[in-house]
C-alpha positions as CSV (number, residue, x, y, z in Angstrom):
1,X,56.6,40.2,-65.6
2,X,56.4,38.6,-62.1
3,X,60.3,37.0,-61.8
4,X,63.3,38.3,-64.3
5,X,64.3,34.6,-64.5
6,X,65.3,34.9,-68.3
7,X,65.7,37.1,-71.3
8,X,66.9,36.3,-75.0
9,X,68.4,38.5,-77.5
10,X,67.8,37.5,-80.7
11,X,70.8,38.0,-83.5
12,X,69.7,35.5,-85.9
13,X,68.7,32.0,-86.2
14,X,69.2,28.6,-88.4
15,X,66.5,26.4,-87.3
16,X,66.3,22.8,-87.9
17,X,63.5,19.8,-87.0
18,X,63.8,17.2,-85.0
19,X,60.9,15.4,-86.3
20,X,60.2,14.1,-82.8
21,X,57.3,13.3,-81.8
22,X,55.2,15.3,-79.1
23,X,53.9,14.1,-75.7
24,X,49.9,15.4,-75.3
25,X,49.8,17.6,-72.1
26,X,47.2,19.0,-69.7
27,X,44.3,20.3,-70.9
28,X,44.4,23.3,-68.8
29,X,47.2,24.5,-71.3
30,X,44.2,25.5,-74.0
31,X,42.6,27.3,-70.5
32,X,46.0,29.2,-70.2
33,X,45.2,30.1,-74.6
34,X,41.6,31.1,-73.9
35,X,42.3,33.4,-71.5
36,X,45.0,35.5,-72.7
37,X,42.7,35.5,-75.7
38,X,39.9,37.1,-73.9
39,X,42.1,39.8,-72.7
40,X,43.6,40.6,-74.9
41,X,40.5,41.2,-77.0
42,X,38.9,43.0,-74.2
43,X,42.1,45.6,-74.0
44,X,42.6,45.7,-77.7
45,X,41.9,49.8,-77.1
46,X,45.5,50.2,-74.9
47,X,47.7,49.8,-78.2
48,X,44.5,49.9,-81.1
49,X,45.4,46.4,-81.7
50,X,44.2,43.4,-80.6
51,X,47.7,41.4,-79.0
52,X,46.5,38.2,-79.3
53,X,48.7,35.9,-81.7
54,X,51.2,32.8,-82.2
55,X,52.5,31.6,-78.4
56,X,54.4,29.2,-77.9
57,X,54.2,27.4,-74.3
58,X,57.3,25.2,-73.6
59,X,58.4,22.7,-70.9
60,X,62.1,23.2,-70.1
61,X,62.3,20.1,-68.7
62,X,61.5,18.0,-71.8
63,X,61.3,20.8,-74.6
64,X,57.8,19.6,-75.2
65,X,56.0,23.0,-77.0
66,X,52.5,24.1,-77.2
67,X,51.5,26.5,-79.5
68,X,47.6,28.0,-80.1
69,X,48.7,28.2,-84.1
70,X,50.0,26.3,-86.7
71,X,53.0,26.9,-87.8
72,X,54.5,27.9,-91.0
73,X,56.5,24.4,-91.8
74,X,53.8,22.2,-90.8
75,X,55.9,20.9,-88.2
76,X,53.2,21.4,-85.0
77,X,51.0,18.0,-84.6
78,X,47.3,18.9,-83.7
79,X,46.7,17.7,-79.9
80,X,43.4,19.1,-79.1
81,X,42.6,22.7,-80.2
82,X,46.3,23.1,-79.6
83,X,49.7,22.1,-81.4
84,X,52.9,20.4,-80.1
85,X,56.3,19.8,-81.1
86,X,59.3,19.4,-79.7
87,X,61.7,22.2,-79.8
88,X,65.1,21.8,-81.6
89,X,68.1,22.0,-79.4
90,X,69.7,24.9,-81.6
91,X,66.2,26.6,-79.8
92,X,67.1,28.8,-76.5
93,X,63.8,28.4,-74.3
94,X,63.2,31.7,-72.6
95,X,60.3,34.2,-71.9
96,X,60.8,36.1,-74.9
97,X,59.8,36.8,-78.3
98,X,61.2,34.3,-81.0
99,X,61.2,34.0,-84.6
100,X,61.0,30.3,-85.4
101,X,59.5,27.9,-88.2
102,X,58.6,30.7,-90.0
103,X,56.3,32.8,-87.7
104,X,57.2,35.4,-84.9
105,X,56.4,34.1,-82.1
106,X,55.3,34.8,-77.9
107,X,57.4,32.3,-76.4
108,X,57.0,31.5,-72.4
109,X,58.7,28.5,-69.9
110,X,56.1,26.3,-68.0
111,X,54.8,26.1,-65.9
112,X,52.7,29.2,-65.7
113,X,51.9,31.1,-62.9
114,X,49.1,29.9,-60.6
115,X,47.7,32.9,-60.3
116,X,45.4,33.7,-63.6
117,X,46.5,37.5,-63.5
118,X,49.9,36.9,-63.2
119,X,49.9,34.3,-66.2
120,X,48.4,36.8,-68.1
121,X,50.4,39.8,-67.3
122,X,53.4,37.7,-68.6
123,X,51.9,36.3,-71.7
124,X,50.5,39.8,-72.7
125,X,54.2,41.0,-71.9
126,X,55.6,38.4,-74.3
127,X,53.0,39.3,-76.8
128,X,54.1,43.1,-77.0
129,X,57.7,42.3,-77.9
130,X,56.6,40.2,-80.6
131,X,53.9,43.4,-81.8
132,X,56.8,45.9,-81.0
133,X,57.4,46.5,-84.7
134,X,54.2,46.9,-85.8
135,X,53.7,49.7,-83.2
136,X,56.6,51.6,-84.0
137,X,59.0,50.4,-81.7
138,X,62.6,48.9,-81.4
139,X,63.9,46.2,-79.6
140,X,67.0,47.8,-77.6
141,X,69.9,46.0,-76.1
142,X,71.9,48.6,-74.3
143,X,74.0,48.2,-71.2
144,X,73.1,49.9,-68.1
145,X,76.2,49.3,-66.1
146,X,76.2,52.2,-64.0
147,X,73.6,50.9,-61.8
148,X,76.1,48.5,-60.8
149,X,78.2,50.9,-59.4
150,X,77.4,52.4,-55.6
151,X,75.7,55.6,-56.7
152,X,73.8,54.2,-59.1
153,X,72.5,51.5,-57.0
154,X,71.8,54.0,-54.1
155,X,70.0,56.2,-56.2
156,X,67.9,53.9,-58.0
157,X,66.7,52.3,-54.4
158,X,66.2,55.0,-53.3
159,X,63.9,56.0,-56.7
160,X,61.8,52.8,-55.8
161,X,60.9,53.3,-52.1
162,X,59.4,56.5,-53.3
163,X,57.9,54.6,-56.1
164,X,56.7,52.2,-53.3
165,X,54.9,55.1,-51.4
166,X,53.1,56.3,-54.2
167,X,51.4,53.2,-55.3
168,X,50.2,52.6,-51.9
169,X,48.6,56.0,-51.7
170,X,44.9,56.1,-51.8
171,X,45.0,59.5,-54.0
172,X,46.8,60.9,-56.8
173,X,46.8,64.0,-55.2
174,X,48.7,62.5,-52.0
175,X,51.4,60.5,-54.5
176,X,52.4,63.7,-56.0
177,X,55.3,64.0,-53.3
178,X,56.5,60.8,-53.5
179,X,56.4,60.6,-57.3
180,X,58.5,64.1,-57.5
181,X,60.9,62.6,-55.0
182,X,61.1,59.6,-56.7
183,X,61.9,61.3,-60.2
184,X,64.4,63.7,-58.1
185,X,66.7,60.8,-57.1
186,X,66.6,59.7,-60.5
187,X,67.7,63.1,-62.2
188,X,70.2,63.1,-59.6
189,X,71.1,59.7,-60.6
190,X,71.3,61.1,-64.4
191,X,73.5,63.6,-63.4
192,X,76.3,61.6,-61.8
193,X,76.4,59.5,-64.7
194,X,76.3,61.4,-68.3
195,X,74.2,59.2,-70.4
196,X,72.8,57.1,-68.6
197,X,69.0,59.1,-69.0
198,X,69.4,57.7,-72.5
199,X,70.4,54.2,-71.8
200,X,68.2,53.9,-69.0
201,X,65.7,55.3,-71.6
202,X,66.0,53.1,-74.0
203,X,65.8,49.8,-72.0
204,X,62.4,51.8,-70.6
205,X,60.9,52.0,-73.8
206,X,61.5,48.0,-74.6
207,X,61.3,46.3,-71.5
208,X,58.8,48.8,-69.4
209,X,56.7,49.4,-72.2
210,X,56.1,45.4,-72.7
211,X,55.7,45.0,-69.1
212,X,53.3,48.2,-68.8
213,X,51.3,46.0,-71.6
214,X,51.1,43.3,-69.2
215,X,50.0,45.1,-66.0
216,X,47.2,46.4,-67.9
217,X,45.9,43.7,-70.2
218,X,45.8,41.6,-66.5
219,X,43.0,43.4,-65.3
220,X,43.4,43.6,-61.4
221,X,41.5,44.9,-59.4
222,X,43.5,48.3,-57.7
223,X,44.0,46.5,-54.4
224,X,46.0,43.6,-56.2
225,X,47.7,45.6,-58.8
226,X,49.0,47.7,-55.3
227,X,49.9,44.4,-53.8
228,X,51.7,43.5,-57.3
229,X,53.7,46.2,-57.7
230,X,54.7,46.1,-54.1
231,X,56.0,42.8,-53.9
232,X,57.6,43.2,-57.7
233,X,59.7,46.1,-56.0
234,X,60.8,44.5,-52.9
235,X,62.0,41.5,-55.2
236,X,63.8,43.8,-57.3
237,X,65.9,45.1,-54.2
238,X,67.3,41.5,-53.9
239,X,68.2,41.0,-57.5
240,X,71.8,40.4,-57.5
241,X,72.6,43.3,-60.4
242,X,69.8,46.2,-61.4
243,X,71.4,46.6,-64.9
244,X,68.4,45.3,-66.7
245,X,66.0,43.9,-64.5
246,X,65.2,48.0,-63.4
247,X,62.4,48.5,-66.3
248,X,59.8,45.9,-65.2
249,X,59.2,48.0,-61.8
250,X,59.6,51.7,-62.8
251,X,57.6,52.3,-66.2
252,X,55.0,50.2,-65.2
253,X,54.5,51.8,-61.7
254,X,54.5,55.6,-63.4
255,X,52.1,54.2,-66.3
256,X,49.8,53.0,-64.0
257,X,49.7,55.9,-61.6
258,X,49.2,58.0,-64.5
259,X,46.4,55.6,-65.9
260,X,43.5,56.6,-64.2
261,X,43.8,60.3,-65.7
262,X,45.6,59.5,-68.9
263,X,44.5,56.2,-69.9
264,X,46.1,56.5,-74.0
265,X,49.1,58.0,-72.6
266,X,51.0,54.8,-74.1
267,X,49.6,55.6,-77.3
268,X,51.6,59.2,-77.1
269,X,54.9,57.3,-76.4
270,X,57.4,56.5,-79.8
271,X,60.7,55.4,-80.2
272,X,62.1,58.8,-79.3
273,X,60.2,59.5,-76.5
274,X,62.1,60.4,-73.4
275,X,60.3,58.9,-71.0
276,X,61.6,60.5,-67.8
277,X,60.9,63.9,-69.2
278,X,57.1,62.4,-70.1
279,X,56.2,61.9,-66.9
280,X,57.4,64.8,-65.2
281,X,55.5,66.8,-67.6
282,X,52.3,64.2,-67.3
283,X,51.7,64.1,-63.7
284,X,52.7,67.9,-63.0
285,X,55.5,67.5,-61.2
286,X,58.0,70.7,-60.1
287,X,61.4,68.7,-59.7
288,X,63.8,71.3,-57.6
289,X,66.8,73.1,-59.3
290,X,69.2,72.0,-56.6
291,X,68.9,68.5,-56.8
292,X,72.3,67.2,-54.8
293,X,71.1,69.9,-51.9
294,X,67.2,68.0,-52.2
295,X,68.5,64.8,-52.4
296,X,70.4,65.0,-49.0
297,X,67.2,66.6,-47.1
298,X,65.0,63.3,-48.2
299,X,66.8,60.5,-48.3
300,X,66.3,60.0,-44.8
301,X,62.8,59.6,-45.3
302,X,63.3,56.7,-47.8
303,X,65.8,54.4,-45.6
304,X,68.7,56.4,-46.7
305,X,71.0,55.6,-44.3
306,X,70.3,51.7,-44.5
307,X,71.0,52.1,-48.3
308,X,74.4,53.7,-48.2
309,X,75.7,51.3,-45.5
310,X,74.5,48.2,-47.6
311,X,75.5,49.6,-50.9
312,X,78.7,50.4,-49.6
313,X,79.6,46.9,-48.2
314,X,78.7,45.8,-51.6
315,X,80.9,47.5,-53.2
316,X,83.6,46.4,-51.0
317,X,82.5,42.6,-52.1
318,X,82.0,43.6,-55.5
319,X,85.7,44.9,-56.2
320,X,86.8,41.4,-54.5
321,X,84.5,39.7,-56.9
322,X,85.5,41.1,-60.0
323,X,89.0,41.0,-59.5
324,X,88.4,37.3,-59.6
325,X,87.0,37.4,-62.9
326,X,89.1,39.5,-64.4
327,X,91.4,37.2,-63.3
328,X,89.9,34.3,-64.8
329,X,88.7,35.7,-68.2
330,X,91.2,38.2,-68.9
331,X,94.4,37.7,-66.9
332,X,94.9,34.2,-66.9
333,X,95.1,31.7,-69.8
334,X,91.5,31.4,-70.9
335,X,89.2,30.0,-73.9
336,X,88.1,32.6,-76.0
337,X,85.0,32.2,-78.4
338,X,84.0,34.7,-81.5
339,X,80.5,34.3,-82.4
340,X,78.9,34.7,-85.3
341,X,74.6,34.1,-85.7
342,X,74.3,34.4,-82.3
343,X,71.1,33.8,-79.7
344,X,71.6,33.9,-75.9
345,X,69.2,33.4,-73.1
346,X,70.3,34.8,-70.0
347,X,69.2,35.8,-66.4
348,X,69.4,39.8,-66.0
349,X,68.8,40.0,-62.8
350,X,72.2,38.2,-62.5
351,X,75.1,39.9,-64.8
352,X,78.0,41.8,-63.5
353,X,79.6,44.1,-65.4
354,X,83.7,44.6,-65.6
355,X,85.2,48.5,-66.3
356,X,85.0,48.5,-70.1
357,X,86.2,44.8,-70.7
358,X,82.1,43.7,-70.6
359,X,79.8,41.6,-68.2
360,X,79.7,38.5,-66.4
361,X,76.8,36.7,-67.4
362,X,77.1,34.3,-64.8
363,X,73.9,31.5,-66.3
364,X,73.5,31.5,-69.8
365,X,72.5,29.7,-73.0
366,X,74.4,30.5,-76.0
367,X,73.5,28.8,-79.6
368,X,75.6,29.3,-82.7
369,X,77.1,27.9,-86.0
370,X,79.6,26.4,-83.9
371,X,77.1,24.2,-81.6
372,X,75.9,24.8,-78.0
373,X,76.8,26.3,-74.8
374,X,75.4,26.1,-71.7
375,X,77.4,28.3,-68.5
376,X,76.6,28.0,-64.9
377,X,79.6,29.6,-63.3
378,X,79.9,32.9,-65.6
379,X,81.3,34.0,-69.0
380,X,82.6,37.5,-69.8
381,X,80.7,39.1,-72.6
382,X,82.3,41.4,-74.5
383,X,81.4,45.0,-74.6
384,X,80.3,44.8,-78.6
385,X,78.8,41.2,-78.1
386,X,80.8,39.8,-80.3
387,X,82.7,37.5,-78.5
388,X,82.7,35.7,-74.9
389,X,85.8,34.2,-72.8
390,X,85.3,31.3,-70.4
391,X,88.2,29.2,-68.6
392,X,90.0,26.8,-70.1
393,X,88.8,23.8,-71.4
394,X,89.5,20.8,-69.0
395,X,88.0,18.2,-70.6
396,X,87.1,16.8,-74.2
397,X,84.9,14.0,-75.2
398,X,84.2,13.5,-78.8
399,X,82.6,16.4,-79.4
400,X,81.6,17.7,-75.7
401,X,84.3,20.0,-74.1
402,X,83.7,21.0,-70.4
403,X,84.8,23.9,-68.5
404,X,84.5,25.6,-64.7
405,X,80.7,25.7,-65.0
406,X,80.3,25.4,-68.5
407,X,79.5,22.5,-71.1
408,X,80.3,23.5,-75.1
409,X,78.4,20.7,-77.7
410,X,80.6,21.4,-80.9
411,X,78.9,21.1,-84.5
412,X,80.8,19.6,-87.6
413,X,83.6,21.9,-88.7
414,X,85.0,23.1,-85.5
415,X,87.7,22.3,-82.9
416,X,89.4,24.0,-80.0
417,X,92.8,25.1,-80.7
418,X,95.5,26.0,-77.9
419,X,98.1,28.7,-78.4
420,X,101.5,27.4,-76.9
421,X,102.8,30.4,-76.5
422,X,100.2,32.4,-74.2
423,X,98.2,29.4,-72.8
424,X,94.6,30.7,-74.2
425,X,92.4,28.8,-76.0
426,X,90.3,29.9,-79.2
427,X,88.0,28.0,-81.2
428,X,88.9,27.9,-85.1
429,X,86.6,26.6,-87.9
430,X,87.8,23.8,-90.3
């Protein structure tokens, strides 16, 4: 998709109705419904499936939804050839997939992108998670936190300035250098880090597979799709973190150099696929046996020099930065929070993580059985996701308690409860 502004992780989900009733919207919404239908019907060959299915649109603003279905409840109101609602609180709004009112759902935040391809490319995206299943694959949430670190960052810039020289190339024959260079930093990349083919692998096979879906059900024309990618990979070198934002430039870049020649080659890709080794194998690529030696000859030719010096005064910053947090979230007193049916929406370009204590999700939406909570100013995951510290509570009204940056809306049954003895905070249930 276009921006990383948001991703969800679904655990599980209690939903509830409002019973509100919904404000009718734009007709250009049922435009937005029609088209992705088209397209989807027209590209029904990439997967053997036709995409199309429930989406929901919704306004952040007002949580006004529009949906091209019916829903399971009965709780959607016809408004034209659409159906509206307005969604439940307990609801994160995100671009993701979403199970809800009894049906699986495409969800995506409005407004939609101006630009008809662009719209689609992210509803088609949207509509492969919620497919992902049915074709065989798995939604994985793995951490990625190495290309936080220096070398990983380097290494990874310096995979998509290559990746950026082969799209622009007018001939597959003439991207075959940059592509083997670009794959050469990254097995580089894999070896300074042991495991992290596999967890960059498996983010690969969720995120850039769903994104792949989208560049391709879009339809642009080659000049765009070149202007696309282009612009998609110098907004990914200002993302704040590349720990999960990395998929939605690299697999869809390969796939769709390898597209003209190869056209099912998504079809050949399963859950254990090892996408890396795919490729190399795919476009014919010869990757050298000495990659450290080949590494240093080349990166020149990608803005090397620039990288290093930038990634390095980042890390400087970095260290500074999470010493701060670890400060606040682990060192000093702080309000810790187990969860237990969880759902989070979150920004990935913007999470940093911290040695092995987790990551700093520094915006995020979190719903559970013990209410609501909305940070601005970061919260430290933990590693298993199955807890999250914030600082201490500073105010409490009724049941709204308010942090640095964060605002927690408590259901029946709980109550923060302060520990005397080592100044933390923990939230117990009645």
């Amino acid at each position: 998709m276009k921006n990383f502004i948001a991703a969800t992780v679904l655990f599980s989900q209690v939903i509830t109705a409002s019973g509100q009733t919904p404000v009718v919207k734009d007709d250009s919404l049922a435009i937005y419904f029609r088209e992705i239908k088209e397209a989807a019907w027209a590209h029904r060959g990439l997967w053997d499936k036709d995409l199309y299915g429930p989406i929901l649109l919704v306004n952040t603003a007002n949580r006004q939804l529009f949906s091209n279905v019916r829903d399971s409840a009965g709780l959607l109101k016809p408004v034209g050839s659409m159906y509206s609602y307005i969604l439940p609180e307990n609801v994160n709004i995100a671009n993701t997939s979403s199970h809800w009112s009894g049906k699986d759902w495409a969800m995506i935040k409005l407004p939609l992108p101006s630009n008809k391809e662009d719209r689609i490319n992210l509803m088609a995206h949207e509509l492969f998670h919620v497919a992902q299943p049915a074709l065989g694959f798995r939604l994985f949430n793995v951490e990625n936190n190495h290309l936080d670190q220096k070398d990983g960052r380097i290494y990874l810039r310096l995979e998509m300035v290559a990746l950026k020289k082969a799209i622009q190339c007018a001939s597959s024959a003439e991207s075959k250098k940059y592509l083997t260079d670009a794959l050469t930093f990254r097995m580089y990349r894999y070896s300074l880090y042991p495991g992290a083919d596999s967890s960059e692998n498996l983010l690969e096979l969720n995120e850039g597979m769903a994104e792949y879906t989208g560049v391709i059900i879009s339809n642009r024309i080659r000049a765009d799709a070149v202007k696309h990618f282009v612009q998609m990979i110098d907004d990914f070198m200002s993302n704040p973190t590349f720990v999960r934002s990395f998929p939605y430039v690299t697999t869809p870049v390969y796939g769709y150099l390898l597209y003209p020649a190869r056209a099912g080659w998504n079809r050949e890709i399963k859950v254990n696929t090892n996408l890396t080794a795919y490729f190399i194998r795919a476009f014919q690529l010869t990757l050298p046996a000495d990659l450290k030696t080949r590494v240093e000859e080349i990166s020149d030719q990608y803005t090397g020099k620039v990288i290093i010096a930038e990634e390095t005064e980042r890390e400087t910053n970095t260290k500074r930065l999470i010493a701060v947090y670890k400060s606040k979230f682990i060192e000093q007193p702080h309000f810790e929070i187990k969860l237990e049916k969880m759902n989070i929406g979150f920004d990935p370009g913007n999470i940093i993580p911290i040695e092995n204590k987790g990551s700093v999700y520094i915006n995020a939406r979190i719903t559970d059985n013990w209410g609501i909570l909305t940070v601005n100013n970061g919260c430290l995951m933990s590693p298993g996701w199955d807890k999250i510290s914030l600082s201490v509570p500073l105010k409490t009204e009724n049941k709204t308690v308010r942090g640095d940056g964060w605002t927690l809306e408590l259901t029946d049954g709980y109550m923060v409860s302060k520990n005397e003895n080592t100044g933390n905070y923990s939230l117990i249930k009645l």
